[in-house]
C-alpha positions as CSV (number, residue, x, y, z in Angstrom):
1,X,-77.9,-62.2,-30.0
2,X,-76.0,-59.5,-28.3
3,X,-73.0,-58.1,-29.0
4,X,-70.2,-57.8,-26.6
5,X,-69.9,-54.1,-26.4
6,X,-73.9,-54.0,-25.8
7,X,-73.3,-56.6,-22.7
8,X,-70.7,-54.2,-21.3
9,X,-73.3,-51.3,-21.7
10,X,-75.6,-53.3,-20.3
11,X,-73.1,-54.1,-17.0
12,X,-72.0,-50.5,-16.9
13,X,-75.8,-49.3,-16.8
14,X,-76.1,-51.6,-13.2
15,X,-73.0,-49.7,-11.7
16,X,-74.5,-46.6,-12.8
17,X,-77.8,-47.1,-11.5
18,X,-76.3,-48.7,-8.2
19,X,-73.8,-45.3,-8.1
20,X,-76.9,-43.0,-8.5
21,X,-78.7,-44.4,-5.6
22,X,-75.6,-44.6,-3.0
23,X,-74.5,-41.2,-4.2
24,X,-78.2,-39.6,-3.3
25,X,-77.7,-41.2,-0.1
26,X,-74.5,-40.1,0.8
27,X,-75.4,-36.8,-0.5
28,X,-78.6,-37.2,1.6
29,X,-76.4,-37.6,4.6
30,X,-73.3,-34.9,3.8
31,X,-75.9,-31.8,3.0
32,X,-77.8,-32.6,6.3
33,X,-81.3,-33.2,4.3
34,X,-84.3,-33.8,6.2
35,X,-84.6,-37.6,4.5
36,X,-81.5,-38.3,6.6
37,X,-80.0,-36.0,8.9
38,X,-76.6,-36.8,10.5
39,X,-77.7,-36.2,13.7
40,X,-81.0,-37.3,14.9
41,X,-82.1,-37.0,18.4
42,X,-84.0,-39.1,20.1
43,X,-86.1,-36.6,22.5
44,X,-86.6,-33.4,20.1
45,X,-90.0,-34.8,18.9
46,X,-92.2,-38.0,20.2
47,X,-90.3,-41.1,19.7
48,X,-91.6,-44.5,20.5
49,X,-89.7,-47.3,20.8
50,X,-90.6,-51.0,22.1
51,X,-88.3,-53.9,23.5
52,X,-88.3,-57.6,24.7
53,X,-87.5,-57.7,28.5
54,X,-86.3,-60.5,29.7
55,X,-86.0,-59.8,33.9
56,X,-84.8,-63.5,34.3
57,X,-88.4,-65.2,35.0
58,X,-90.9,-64.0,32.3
59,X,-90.6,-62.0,29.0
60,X,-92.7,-58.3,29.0
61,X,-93.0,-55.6,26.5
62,X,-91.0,-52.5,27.6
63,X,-91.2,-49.1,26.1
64,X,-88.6,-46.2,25.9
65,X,-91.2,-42.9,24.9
66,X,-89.9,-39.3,24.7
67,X,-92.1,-36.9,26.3
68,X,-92.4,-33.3,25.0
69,X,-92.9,-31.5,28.4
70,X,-92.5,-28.5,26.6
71,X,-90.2,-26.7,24.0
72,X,-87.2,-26.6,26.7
73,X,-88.4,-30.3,28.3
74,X,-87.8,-33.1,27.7
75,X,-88.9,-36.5,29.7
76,X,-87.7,-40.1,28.8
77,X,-90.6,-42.5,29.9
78,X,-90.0,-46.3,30.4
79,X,-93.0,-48.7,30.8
80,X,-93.2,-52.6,31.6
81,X,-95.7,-54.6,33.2
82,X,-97.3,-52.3,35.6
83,X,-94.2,-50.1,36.4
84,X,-93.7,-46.9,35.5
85,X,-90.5,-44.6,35.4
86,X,-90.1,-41.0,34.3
87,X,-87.4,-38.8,34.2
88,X,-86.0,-35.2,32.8
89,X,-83.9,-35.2,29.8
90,X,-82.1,-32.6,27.7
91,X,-82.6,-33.3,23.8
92,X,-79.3,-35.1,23.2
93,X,-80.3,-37.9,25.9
94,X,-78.4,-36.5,29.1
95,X,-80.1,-37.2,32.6
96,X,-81.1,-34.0,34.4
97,X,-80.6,-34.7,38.4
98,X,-82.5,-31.8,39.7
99,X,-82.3,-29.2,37.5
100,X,-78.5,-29.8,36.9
101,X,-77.6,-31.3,33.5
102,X,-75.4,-34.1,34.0
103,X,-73.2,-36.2,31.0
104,X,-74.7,-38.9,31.9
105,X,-77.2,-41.3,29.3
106,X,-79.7,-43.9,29.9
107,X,-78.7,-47.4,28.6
108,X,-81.4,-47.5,25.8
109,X,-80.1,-44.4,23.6
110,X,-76.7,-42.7,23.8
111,X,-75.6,-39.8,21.7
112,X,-72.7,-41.3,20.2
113,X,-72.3,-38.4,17.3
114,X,-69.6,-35.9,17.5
115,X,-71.1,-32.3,16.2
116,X,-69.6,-31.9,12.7
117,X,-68.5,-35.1,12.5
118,X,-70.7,-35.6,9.1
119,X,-72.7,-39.2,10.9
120,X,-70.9,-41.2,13.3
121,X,-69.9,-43.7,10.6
122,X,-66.9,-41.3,10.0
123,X,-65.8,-41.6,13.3
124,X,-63.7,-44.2,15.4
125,X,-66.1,-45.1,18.3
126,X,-64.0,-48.3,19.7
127,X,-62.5,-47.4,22.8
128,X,-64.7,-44.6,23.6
129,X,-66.2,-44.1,27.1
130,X,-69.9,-42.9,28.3
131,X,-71.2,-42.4,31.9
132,X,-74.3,-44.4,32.1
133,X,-77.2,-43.5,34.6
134,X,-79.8,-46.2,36.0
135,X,-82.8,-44.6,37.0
136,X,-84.9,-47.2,37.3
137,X,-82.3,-50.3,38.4
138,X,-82.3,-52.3,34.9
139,X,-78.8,-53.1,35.3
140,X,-79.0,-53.3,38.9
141,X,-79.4,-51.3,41.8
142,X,-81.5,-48.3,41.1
143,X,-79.9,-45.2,40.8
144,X,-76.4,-46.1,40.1
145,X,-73.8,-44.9,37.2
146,X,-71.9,-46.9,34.9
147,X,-69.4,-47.0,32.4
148,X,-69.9,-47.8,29.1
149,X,-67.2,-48.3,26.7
150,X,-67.8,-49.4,22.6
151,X,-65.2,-52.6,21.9
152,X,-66.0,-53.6,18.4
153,X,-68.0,-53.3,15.6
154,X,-70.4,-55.8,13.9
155,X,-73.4,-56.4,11.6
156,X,-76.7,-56.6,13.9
157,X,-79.1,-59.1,11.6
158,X,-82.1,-58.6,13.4
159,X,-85.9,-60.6,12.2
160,X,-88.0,-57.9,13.6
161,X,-90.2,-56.3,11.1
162,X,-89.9,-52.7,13.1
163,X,-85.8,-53.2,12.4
164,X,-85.8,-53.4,8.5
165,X,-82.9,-55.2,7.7
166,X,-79.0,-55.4,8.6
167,X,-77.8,-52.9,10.9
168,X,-74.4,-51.6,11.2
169,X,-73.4,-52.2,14.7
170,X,-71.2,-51.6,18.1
171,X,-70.5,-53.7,20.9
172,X,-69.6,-52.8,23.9
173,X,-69.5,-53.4,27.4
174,X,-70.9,-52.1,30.4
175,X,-69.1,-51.6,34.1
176,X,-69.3,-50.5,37.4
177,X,-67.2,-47.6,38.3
178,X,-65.4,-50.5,40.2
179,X,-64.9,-52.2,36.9
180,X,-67.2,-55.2,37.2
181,X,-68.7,-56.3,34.2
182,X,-72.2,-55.9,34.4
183,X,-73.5,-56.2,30.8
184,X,-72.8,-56.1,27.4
185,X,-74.6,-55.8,23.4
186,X,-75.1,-53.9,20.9
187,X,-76.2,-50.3,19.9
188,X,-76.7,-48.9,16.2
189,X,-73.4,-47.0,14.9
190,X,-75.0,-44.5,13.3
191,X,-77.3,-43.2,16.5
192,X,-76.4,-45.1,19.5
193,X,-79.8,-46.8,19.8
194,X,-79.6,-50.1,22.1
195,X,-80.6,-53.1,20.0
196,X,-79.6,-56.0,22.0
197,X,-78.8,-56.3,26.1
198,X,-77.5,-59.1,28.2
199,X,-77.2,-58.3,31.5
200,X,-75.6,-60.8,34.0
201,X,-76.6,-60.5,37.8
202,X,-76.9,-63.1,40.9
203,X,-80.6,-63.4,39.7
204,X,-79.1,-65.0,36.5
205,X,-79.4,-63.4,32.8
206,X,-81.1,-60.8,32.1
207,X,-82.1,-59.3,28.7
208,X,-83.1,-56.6,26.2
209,X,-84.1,-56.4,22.8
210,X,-85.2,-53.9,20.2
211,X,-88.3,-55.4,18.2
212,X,-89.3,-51.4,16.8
213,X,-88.6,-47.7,17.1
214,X,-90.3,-44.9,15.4
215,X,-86.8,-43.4,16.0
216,X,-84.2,-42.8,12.7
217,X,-82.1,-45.3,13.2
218,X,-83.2,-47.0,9.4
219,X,-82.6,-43.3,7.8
220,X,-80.0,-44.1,5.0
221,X,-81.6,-47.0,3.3
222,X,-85.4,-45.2,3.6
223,X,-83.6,-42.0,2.0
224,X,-82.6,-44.6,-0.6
225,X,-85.8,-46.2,-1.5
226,X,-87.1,-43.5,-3.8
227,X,-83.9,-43.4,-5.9
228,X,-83.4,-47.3,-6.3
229,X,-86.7,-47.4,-7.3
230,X,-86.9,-44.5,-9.6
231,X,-83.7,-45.8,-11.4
232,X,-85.1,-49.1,-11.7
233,X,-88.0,-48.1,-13.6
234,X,-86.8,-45.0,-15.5
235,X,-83.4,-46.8,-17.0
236,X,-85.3,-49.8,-18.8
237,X,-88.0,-47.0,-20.2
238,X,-85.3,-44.8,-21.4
239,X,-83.1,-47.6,-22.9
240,X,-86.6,-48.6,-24.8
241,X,-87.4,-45.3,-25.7
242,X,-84.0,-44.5,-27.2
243,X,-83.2,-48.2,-28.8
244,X,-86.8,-47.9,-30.5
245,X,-87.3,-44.4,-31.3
246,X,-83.8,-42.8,-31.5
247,X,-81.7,-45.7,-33.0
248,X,-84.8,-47.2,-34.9
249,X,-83.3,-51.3,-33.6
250,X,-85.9,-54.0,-34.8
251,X,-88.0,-54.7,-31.8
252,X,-86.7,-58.1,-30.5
253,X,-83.5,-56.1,-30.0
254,X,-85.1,-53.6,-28.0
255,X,-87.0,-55.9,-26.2
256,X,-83.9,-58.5,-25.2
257,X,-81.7,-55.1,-24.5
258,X,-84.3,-53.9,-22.2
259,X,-85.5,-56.7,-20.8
260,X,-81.5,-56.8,-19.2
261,X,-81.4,-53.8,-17.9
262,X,-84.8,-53.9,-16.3
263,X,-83.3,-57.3,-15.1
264,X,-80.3,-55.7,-13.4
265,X,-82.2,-53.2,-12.2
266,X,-84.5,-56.4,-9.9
267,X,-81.2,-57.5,-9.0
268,X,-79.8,-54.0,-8.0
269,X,-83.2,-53.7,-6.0
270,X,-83.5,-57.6,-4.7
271,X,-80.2,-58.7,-4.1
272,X,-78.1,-55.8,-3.2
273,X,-81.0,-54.0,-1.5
274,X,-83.9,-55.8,0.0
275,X,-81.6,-59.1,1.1
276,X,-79.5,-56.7,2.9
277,X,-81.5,-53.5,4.3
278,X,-85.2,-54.8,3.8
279,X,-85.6,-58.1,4.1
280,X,-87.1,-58.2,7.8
281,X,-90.5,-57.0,7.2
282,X,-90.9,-59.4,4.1
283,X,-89.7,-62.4,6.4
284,X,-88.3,-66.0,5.5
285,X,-91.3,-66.9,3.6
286,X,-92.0,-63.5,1.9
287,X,-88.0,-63.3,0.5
288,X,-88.1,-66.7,-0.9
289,X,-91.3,-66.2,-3.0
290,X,-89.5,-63.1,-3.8
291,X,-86.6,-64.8,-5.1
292,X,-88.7,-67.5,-7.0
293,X,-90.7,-64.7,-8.9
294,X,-87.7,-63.8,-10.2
295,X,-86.3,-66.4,-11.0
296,X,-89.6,-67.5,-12.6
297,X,-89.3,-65.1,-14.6
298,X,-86.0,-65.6,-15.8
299,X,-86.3,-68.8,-16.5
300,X,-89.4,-67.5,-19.0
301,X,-87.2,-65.3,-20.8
302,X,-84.9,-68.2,-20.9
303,X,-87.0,-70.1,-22.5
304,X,-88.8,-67.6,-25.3
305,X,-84.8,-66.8,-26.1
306,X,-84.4,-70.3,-26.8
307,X,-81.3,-70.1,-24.2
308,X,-81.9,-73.1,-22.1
309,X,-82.7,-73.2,-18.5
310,X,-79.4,-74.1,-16.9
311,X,-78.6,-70.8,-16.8
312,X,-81.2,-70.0,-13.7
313,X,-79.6,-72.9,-11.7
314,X,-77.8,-70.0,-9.5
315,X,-81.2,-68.7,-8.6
316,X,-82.5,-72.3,-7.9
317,X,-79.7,-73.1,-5.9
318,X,-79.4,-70.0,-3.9
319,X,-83.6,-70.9,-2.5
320,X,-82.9,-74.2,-2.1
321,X,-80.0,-73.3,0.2
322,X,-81.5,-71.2,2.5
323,X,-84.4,-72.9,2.8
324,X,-81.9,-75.9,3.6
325,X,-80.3,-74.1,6.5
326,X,-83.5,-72.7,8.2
327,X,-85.2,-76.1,7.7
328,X,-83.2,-78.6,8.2
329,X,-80.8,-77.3,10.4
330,X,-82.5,-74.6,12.3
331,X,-80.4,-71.5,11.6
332,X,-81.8,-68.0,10.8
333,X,-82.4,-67.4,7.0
334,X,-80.0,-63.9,7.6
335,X,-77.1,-63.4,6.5
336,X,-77.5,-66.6,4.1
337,X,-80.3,-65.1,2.3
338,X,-77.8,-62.2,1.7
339,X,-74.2,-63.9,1.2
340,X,-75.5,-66.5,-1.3
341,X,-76.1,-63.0,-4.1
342,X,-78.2,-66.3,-6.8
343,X,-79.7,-63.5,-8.4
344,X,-77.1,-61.9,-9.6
345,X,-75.1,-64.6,-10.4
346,X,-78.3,-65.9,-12.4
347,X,-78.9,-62.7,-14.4
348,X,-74.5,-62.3,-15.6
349,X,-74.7,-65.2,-17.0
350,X,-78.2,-65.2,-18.5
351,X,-76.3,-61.9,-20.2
352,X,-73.3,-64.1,-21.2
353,X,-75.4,-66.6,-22.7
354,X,-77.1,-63.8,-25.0
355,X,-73.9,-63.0,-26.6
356,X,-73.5,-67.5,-27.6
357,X,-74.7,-68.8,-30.7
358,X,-77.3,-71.7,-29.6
359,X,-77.1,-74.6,-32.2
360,X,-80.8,-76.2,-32.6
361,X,-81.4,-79.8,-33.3
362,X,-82.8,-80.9,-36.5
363,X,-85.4,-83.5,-34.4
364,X,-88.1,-82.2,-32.8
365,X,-87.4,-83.9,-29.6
366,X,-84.0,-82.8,-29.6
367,X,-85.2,-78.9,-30.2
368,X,-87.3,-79.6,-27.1
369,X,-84.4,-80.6,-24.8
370,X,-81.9,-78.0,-26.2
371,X,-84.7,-75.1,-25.4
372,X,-85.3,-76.3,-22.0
373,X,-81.5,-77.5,-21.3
């Protein structure tokens, strides 16, 4: 049984490992570190990136491609079907009309970070205006500039494998310089890349959507992986190491101590990383076995600890849920998957039941329902 002082060790040993991975992150980010720069650009290297284009009658694969023309030229290259559009960019995205370099973007990337900003999530984009340039007649008439102006923020929850996970969002809306409304969606906040386009026209709807990019716009969570799952294993080796070796503790101590902080450390990795930043390439099916491996092996220790098994009901509940609401009722398994946080509440009170005295019965069938109860 443990103490209540070791429980609060044991809690304070999540925040720190939590803290160590955001801090590297944010570090990452502040000291401008290759892992995650603050200002990626979408033409200095070969970037790739592919959408679903919706032109009102059939669905086709488009790709946005930089192309390194040399080390002073840039060339953004859009493909779909059997069209083919090319034209000269500088490396932060604006269209060159002739040799003159103009301040206008293309719809599908727009430098939205302020030099020495530190990332444009330190910035207030709503209300901000862009000049948008259509080359190749996407939103309309070929050829033509709009205005672009960011309206809102939001949580983009994307499916798409290429995508990762939840992406911090804008919305805004696109014009003519008559101030129609032409379009409107969604770009990434921290790099301006388009994720989602509706674009209304007398043909009816029209839209765009992201499905993969070789481009950075997943940088702070891959910067992250590394950490959370370096502190994930390292803290449960050195809690071992020191409650064996240092403080000499008999070894079913050790083991229930440890086995709670490599515990918090799955949840640290599972429920406040993966169900939020990388759940899209495991998909629907792939997070709930997830979630039941864990919870299977909770309930495990539940039962060798003699604890009962109510106290995974939280991790039951939370994949019976979602499977509920993408079942039964159709809706996407994001953000439920992420809101419901089983896991975690499964593994706090798993670590409040350590520290409760579990009366046996004297009957043998009695011991059996009290172990799995």
């Amino acid at each position: 049984m443990l103490t209540t002082k070791r429980r609060l060790m044991i809690l304070l040993l999540l925040v720190i490992m939590g803290g160590i991975t955001v801090s590297s992150i944010v570090a990452a980010r502040v000291f401008n570190l290759g892992s995650n720069a603050q200002d990626p650009l979408y033409f200095d290297s070969s970037t790739n990136s592919r959408f679903f284009y919706n032109n009102g009658t059939k669905l086709l694969d488009l790709y946005f491609n930089s192309v390194l023309l040399n080390t002073t030229h840039y060339q953004a290259e859009i493909l779909y079907g059997s069209n083919i559009f090319r034209f000269n960019v500088t490396p932060d995205g604006r269209y060159i009309d002739g040799g003159r370099v103009t301040n206008n973007y293309s719809i599908f990337w727009v430098h939205i970070i302020v030099a020495g900003s530190g990332g444009s999530e330190t910035i207030q984009n709503v209300g901000r205006n862009f000049s948008i340039f259509d080359t190749i007649g996407i939103l309309g008439t070929p050829n033509t500039e709009y205005k672009l102006t960011i309206t809102d923020t939001y949580v983009y929850w994307p499916e798409e494998a290429g995508l990762q996970g939840a992406q911090f969002s804008l919305i805004f809306e696109v014009r003519s310089l008559s101030d129609v409304l032409v379009a409107s969606g969604e770009m990434d906040m921290t790099c301006g890349m388009l994720f989602h386009l509706e674009i209304g026209t007398s043909d009816g709807l029209k839209t765009l959507k992201l499905v993969g990019t070789t481009y950075d716009i997943s940088r702070n969570r891959l910067s992250g992986i590394p950490w959370i799952i370096g502190v994930c294993i390292a803290t449960p080796c050195i809690v071992f190491l020191y409650s064996h070796y240092r403080k000499k503790e008999q070894m079913p101590l050790t083991i229930e101590t440890t086995f709670f902080v490599a515990a918090a450390g799955s949840v640290l990795l599972v429920d406040f990383f993966i169900d939020i930043w990388m759940y899209a390439p495991l998909g629907f099916a792939g997070n709930l076995l997830l979630h039941a491996g864990v919870v299977g092996i909770f309930a495990a220790f539940c039962l060798w600890k003699q604890y009962g098994l109510k106290w995974v009901i939280p991790g039951i509940l939370e994949i019976a849920y979602v499977g509920v609401m993408v079942l039964a009722t159709g809706d996407s398994y994001v953000p439920h998957l992420t809101a419901f946080m089983g896991l975690t509440v499964t593994w706090l009170v798993m670590l409040y039941a350590s520290g409760v005295p579990h009366p046996q019965s004297k009957s043998k069938l009695g011991k059996l329902v009290s172990n799995v109860v």
